[in-house]
C-alpha positions as CSV (number, residue, x, y, z in Angstrom):
1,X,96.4,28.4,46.1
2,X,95.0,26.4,42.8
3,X,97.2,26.1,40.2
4,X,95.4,28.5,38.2
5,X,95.2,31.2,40.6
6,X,99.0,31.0,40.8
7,X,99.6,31.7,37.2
8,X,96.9,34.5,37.0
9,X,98.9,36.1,39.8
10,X,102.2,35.7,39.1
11,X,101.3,37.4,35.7
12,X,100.1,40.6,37.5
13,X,103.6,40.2,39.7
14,X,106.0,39.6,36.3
15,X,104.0,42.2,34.3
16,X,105.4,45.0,37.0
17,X,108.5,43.2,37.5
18,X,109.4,43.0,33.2
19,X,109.3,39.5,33.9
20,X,106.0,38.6,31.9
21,X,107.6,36.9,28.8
22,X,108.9,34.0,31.2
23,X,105.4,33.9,33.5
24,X,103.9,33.5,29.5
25,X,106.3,30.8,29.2
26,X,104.6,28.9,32.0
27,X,101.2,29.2,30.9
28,X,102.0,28.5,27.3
29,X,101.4,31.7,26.2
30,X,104.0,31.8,22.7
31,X,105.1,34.8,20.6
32,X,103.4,34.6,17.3
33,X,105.0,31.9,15.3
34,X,106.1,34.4,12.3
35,X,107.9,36.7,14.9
36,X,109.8,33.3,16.6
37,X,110.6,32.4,13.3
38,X,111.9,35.8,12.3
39,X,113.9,36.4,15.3
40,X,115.4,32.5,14.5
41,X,116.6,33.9,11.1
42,X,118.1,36.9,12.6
43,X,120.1,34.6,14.8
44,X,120.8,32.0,12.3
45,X,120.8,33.4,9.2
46,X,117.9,31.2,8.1
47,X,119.6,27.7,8.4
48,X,119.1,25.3,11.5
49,X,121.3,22.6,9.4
50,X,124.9,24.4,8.8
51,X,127.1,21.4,8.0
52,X,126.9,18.3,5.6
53,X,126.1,15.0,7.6
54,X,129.5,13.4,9.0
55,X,129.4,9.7,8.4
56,X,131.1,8.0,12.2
57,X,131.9,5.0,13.4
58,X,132.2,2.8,10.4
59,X,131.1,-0.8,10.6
60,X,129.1,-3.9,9.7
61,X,125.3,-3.7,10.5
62,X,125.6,0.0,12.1
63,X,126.5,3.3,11.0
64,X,126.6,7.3,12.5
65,X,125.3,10.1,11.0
66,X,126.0,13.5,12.6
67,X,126.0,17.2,11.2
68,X,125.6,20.6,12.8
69,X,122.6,22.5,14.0
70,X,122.3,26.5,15.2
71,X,119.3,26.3,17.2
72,X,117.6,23.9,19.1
73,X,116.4,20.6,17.0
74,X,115.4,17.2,17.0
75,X,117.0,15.8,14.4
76,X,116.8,12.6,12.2
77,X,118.1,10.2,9.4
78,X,115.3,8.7,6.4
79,X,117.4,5.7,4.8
80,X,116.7,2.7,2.7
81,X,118.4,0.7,0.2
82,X,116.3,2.6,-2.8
83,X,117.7,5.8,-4.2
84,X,114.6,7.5,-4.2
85,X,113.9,6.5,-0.4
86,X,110.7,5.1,-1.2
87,X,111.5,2.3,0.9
88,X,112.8,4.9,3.7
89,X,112.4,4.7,7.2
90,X,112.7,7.7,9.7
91,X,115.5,7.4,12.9
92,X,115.6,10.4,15.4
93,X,118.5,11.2,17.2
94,X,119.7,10.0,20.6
95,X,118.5,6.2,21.9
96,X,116.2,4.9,23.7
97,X,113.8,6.7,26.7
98,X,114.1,10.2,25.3
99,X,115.3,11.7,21.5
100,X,118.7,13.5,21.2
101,X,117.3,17.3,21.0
102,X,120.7,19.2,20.9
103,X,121.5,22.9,19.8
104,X,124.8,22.4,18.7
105,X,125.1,18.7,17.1
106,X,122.7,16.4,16.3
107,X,123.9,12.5,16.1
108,X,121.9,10.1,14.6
109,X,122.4,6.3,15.0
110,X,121.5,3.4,12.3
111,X,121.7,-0.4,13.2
112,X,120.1,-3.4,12.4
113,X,122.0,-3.1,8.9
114,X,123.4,-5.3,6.6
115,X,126.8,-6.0,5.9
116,X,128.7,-4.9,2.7
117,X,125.7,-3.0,1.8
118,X,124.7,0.2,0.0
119,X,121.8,2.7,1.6
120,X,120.9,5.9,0.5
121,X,120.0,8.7,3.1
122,X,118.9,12.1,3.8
123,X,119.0,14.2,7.1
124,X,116.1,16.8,8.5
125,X,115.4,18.4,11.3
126,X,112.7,19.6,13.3
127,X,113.1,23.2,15.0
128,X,112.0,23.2,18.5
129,X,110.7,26.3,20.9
130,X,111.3,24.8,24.5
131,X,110.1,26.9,27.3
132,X,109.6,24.0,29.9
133,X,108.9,20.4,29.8
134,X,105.1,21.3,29.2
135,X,105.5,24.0,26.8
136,X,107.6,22.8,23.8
137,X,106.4,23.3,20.0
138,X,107.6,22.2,16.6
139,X,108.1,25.8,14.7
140,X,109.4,24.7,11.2
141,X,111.3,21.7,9.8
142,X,114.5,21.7,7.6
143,X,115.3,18.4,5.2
144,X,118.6,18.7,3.2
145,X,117.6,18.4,-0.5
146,X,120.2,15.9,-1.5
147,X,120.1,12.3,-1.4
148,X,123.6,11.2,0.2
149,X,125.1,7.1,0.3
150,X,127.4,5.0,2.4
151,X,127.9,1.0,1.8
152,X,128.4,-1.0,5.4
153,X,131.5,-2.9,6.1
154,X,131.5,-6.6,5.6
155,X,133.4,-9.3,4.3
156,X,132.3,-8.5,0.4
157,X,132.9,-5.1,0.8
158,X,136.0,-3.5,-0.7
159,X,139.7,-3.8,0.6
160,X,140.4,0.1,1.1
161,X,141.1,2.1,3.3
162,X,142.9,6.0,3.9
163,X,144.4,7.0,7.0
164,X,145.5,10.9,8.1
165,X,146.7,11.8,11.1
166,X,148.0,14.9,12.9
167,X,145.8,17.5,10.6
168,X,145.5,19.5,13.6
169,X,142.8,21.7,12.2
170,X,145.6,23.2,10.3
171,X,143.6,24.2,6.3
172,X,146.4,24.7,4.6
173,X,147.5,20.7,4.8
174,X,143.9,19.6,5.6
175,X,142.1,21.2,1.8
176,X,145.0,19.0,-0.1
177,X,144.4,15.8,2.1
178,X,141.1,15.8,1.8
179,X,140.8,16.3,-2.3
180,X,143.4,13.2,-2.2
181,X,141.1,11.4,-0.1
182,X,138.5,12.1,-2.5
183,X,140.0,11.3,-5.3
184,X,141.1,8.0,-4.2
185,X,137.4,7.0,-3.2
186,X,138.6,4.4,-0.1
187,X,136.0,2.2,1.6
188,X,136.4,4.1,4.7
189,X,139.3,6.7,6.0
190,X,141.3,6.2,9.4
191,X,141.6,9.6,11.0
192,X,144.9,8.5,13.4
193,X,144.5,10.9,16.3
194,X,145.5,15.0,16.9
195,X,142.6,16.0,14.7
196,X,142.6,18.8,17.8
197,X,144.5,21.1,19.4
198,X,143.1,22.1,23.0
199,X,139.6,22.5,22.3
200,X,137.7,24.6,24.8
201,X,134.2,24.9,23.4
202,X,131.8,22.5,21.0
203,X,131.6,25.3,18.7
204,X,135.9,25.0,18.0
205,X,135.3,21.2,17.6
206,X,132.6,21.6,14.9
207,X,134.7,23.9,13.2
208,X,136.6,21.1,12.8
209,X,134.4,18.0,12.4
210,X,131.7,19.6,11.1
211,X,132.4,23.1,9.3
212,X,136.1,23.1,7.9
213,X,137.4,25.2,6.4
214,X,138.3,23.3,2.9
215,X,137.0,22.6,-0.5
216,X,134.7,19.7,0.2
217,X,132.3,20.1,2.9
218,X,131.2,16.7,1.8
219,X,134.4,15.0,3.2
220,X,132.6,12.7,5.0
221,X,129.0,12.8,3.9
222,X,130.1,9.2,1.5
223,X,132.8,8.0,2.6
224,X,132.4,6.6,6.5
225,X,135.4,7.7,9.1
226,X,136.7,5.8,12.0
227,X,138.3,8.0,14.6
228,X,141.2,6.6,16.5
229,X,142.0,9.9,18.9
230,X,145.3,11.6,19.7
231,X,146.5,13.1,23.0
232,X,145.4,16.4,21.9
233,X,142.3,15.3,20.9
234,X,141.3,15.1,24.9
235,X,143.2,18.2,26.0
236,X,140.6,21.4,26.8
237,X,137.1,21.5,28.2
238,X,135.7,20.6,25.2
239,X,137.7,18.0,23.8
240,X,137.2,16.0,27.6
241,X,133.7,15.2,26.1
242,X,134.1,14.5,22.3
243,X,131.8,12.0,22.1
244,X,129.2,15.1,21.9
245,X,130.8,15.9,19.0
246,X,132.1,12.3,17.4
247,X,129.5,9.7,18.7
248,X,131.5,6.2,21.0
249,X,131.1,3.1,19.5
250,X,127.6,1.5,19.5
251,X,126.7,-0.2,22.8
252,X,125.6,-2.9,20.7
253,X,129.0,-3.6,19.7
254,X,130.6,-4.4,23.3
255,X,130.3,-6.0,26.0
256,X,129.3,-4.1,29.3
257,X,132.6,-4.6,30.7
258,X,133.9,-2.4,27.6
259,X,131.3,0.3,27.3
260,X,133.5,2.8,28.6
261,X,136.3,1.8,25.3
262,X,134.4,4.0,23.1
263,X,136.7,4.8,20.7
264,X,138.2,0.9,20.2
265,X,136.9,-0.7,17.1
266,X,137.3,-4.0,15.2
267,X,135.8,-4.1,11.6
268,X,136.0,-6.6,8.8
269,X,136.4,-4.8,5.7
270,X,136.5,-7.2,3.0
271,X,140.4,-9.4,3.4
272,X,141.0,-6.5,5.8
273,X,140.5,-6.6,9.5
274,X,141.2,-2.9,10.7
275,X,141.4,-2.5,14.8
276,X,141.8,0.1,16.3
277,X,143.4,1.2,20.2
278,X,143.8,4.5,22.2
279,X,147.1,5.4,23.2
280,X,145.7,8.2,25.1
281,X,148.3,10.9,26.7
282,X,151.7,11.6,25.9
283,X,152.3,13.0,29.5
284,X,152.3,10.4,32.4
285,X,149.3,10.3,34.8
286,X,151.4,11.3,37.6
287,X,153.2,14.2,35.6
288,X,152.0,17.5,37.4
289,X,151.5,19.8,34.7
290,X,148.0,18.3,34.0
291,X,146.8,18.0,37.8
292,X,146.0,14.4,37.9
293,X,143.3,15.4,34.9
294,X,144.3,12.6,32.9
295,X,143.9,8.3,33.8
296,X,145.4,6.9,30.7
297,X,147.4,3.8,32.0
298,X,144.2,2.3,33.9
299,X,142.5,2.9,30.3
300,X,145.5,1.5,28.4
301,X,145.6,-1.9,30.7
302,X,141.4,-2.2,30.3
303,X,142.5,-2.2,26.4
304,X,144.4,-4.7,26.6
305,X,141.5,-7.4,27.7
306,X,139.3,-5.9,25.3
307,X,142.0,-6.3,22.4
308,X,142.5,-9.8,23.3
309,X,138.7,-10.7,22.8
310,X,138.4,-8.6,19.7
311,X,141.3,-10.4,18.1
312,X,139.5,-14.0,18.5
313,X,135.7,-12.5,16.7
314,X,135.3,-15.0,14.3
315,X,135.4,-11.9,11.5
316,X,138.6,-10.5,12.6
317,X,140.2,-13.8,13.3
318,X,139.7,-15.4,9.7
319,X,140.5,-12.1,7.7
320,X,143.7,-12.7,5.3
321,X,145.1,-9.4,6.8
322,X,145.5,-7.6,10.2
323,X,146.1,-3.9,10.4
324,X,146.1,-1.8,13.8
325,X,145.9,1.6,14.1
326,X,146.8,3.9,17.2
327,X,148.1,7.2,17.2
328,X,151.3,7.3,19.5
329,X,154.1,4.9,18.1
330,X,154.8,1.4,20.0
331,X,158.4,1.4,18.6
332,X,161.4,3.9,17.6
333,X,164.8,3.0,16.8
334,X,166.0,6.2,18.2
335,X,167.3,5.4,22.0
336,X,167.1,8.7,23.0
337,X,163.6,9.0,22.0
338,X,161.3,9.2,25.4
339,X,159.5,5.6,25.4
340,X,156.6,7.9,28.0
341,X,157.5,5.3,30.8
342,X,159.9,7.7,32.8
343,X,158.6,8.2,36.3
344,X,157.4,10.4,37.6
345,X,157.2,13.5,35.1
346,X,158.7,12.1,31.9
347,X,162.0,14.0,32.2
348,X,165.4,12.2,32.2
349,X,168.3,13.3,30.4
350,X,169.0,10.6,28.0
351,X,166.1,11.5,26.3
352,X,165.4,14.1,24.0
353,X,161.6,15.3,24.6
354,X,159.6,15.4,27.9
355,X,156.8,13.6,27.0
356,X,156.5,10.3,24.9
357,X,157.6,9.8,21.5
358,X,156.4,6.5,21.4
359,X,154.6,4.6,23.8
360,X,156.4,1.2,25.5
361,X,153.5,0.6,28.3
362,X,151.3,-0.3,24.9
363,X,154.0,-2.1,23.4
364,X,153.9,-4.5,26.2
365,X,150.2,-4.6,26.3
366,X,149.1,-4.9,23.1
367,X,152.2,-5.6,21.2
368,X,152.4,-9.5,21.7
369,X,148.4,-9.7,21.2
370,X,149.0,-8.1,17.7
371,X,152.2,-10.8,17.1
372,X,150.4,-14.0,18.3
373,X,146.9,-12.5,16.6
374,X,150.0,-12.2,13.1
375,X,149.0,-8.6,12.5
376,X,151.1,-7.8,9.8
377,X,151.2,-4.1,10.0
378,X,150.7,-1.1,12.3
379,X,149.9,2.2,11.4
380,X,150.7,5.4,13.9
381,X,151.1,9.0,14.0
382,X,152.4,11.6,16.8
383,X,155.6,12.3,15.9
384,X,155.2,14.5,12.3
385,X,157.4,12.5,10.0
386,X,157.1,9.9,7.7
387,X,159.1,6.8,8.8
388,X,158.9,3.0,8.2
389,X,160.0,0.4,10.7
390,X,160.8,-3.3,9.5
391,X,159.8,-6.3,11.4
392,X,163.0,-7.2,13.7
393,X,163.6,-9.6,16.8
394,X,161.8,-6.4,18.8
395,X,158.2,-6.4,17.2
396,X,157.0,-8.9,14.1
397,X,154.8,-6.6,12.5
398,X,155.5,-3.8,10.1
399,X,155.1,0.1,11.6
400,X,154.4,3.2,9.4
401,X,153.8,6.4,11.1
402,X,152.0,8.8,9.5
403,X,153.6,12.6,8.5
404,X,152.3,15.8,10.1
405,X,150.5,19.3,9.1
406,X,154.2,20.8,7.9
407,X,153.3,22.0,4.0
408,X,156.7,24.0,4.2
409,X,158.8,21.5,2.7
410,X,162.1,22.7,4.4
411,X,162.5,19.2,6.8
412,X,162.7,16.1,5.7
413,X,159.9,13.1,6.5
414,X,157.8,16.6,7.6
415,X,155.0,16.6,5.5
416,X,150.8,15.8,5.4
417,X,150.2,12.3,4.3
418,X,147.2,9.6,3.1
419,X,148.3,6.2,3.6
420,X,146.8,4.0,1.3
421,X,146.1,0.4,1.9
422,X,143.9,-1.8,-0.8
423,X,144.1,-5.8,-1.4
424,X,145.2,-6.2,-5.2
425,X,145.4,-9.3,-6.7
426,X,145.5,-11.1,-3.3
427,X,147.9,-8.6,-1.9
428,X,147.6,-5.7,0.6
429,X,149.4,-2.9,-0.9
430,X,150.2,0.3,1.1
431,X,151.2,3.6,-0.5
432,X,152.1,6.4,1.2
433,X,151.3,9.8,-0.7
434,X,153.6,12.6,0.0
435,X,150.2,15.4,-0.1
436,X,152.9,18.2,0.0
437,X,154.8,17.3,-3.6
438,X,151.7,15.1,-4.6
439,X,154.1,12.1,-4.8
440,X,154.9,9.0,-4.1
441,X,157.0,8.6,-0.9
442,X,156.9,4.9,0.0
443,X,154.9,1.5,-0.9
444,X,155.4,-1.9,0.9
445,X,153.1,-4.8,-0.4
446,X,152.1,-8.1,2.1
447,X,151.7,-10.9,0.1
448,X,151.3,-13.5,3.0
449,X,148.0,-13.6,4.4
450,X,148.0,-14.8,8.0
């Protein structure tokens, strides 16, 4: 039977079967476009674009521009290094081969930059009726009105950085640690892992990303994030795919051995080299209560090679000042706290959790990388309280972890925090801001460079 034929007779067949808006699908046949468009804003509310763009994956000559769509789109970045765009050029989402036409996030990516350099941006997207892979139209476009910016890490560009950790989509810590962020204007922010909980669905995760619930929607529309994730931040359906949500690294940036590292990064930011590593899981591989779901000491061990190369980049190598960033500890001066090496389900009586407070298995992978390399400080999370750990003859380098979501005030060291870091005068100097009193609740200054 001709092709033809076939369609003319399956019409006849769907029209008694109340299947002829699909057989109209095949020949092309398309609702008006004013009644597609009205039934869009009766789903939507109007608005493909419901989120300010989300600046990811911070770095030299690349950067990641995400935001949130409600309908199907094929979205795209117009940047240049003129404010009014006039020397613009367009980027669609996704790579190479086929665009990044998504119906939940659309993620954008810039390279060929320059380092330690300011663009100006704005986001659009195309709305898109796809019936088949014949039968797809364009039926209306949304640009944002406003003109956003972001400056490219480099050696010239400025020594600052914010890090938060453990925000655990909780909006009563988050709105305060946010306006501190902004108000403190850093080069780029740290996010230290547990941004999650146990995510089962993308629309949770944009909720978090994306659409928060907080003053400034903007968060990250200026100031560029790195993401260094939690163990919570893989746990749920959703969450075991967040790269559909925050983009991996750029391909560009590793070698084909690493690809899978996604989330590692090593960026030069001014007389700051900033690397970060995934701890992954508290839990051991082998504990049963996630069914052999999770692989986290293979993915440890492939860090460690990775690390080591990353450590001897030229960039990273000549920078005055070397700070790491994970999210699960690599040293606690508590011996009862569970060092998540206890075979085969984490449970032995000396300690006082069943899963890992810190992380030993890192410590001996990474730790003497980050000695010999003369990393001066490292910055974790996990645990909810503020502490500070000295060099001694255990590790060289300086640990802070970071405070949690607590904004009760009734435990002390439990409390949100920014940690601050910025070279002054030749020196790095780290303040830790107490977000729940708005003070002060620690500083330590380097003034050796390595």
């Amino acid at each position: 039977m001709k092709r033809r034929e076939f369609l003319r007779n399956a019409a006849i067949v769907a029209a008694t079967s109340g299947l002829a808006t699909e057989v109209k699908a095949a020949e092309g046949i398309f609702p008006a476009e004013e009644e597609v468009k009205a039934q869009n804003a009766n789903k939507t509310g109007g608005s493909l674009i419901d989120s300010e763009p989300v600046l990811q994956n911070y770095a030299a000559t690349s950067m990641g521009i995400a935001f949130s769509v409600t309908d199907w789109a094929n979205g795209y970045v117009i940047y240049g290094e003129k404010s009014d765009l006039s020397d613009g050029k367009k980027v669609w989402c996704g790579g190479y081969r086929v665009s990044g036409m998504d119906n939940e996030v659309i993620q954008v990516r810039l390279v060929g930059l320059k380092p330690s350099t300011l663009y100006y941006y704005k986001i659009g997207a195309d709305r898109i009726e796809y019936k088949d892979g014949y039968h797809i139209r364009i039926i209306g476009n949304e640009e944002k009105p406003q003109t956003y910016s972001f400056r490219t890490a480099g050696e010239r560009a400025k020594s600052h950085f914010c890090v938060i950790n453990d925000t655990h989509a909780s909006w009563k810590a988050i709105n305060p640690t946010i306006n501190k962020i902004m108000e403190l204007q850093p080069s780029c922010v740290i996010w230290n892992g547990d941004a999650c909980n146990t995510e089962e669905t993308v629309e949770a995760q944009k909720l978090i990303f994306f659409k928060p619930e907080i003053d400034r929607k903007d968060f990250a529309a200026t100031i560029p994030y790195l993401f260094c994730p939690g163990n919570h931040d893989s746990r749920g359906l959703a969450n075991r795919h967040l790269e559909r949500i925050w983009m991996y690294r750029q391909p560009e940036e590793r070698k084909p051995r690493d690809w899978d590292l996604g989330r590692n990064f090593a960026v030069r930011m001014g007389d700051i080299a900033l690397v970060g590593l995934d701890t992954g899981e508290d839990k051991l591989d082998t504990n049963p209560k996630f069914c052999n779901l999770f692989v986290s000491e293979p993915y440890r061990v492939a860090q460690q090679t990775w690390l080591r190369d990353a450590l001897k980049q030229p960039e990273i190598a000549s920078a005055p000042y070397l700070v790491a960033f994970c999210h699960i500890p690599l040293f606690d001066p508590n011996p009862k706290a569970n060092p998540g090496d206890v075979f085969p389900d984490d449970k032995d009586e000396k300690y006082n959790t069943n899963f890992a407070m810190w992380q030993r298995s890192c410590a001996k992978l990474w730790g003497p990388l980050l000695e010999e390399a003369g990393c001066q400080l490292l910055i974790t999370a996990h645990q909810h309280c503020v502490r500070f750990d000295k060099p001694n003859e255990v590790h060289k380098w300086f640990q802070i972890v970071g405070g949690g979501p607590n904004m009760t005030g009734k435990s002390e060291g439990h409390f949100p925090t920014v940690i601050e870091g910025e070279v002054r005068d030749g020196k790095l100097v780290v303040t830790v801001h107490n977000i729940y009193t708005g003070n002060v609740c620690g500083t330590v200054t380097f003034g050796n460079p390595r």
